[in-house]
C-alpha positions in Angstrom: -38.5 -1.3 -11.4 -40.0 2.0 -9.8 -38.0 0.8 -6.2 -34.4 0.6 -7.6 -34.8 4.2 -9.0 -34.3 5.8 -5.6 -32.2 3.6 -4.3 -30.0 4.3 -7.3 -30.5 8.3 -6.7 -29.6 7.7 -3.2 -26.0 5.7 -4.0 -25.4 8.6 -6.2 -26.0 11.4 -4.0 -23.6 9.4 -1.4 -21.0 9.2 -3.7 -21.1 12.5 -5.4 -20.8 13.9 -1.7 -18.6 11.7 -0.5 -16.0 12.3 -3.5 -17.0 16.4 -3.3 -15.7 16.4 0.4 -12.8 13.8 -0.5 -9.4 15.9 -0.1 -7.6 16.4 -3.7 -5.0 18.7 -2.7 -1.3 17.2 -3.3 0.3 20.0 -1.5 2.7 18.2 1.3 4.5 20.9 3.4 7.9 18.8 3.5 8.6 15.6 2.3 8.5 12.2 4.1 11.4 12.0 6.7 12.4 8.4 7.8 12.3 7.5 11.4 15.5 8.1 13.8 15.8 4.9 13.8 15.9 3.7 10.8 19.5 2.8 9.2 18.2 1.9 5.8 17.8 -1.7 3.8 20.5 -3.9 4.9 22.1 -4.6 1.4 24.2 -7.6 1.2 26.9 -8.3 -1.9 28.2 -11.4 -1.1 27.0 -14.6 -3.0 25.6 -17.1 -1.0 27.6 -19.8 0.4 28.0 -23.0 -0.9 27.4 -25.8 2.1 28.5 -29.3 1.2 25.7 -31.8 0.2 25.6 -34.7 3.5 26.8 -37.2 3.3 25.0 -40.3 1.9 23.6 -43.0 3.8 25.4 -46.3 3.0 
């Protein structure tokens, strides 16, 4: 029992410093700009097409 106690107090020194140094601010200068590049999701309205069943083996 007496060896998990320090291992214990060591995992939570490690994560209160690794969540103390963790960056919280939410504070983004602009907002997200898309690439050149990029012409947005293809959207397409049309239903599908129907394609004719083949024709059965006799």
């Amino acid at each position: 029992m007496p060896r998990y106690v320090p291992s214990l107090a060591v995992t939570a020194l490690a994560a209160l410093t690794l969540s103390a140094c963790a960056d919280s601010s939410d504070h983004r200068k602009h907002p997200p700009q898309d690439p050149p590049d990029y012409h947005g999701v293809p959207t397409d309205t049309r239903p599908p097409s129907m394609q004719t069943a083949p024709p059965q083996p006799k």
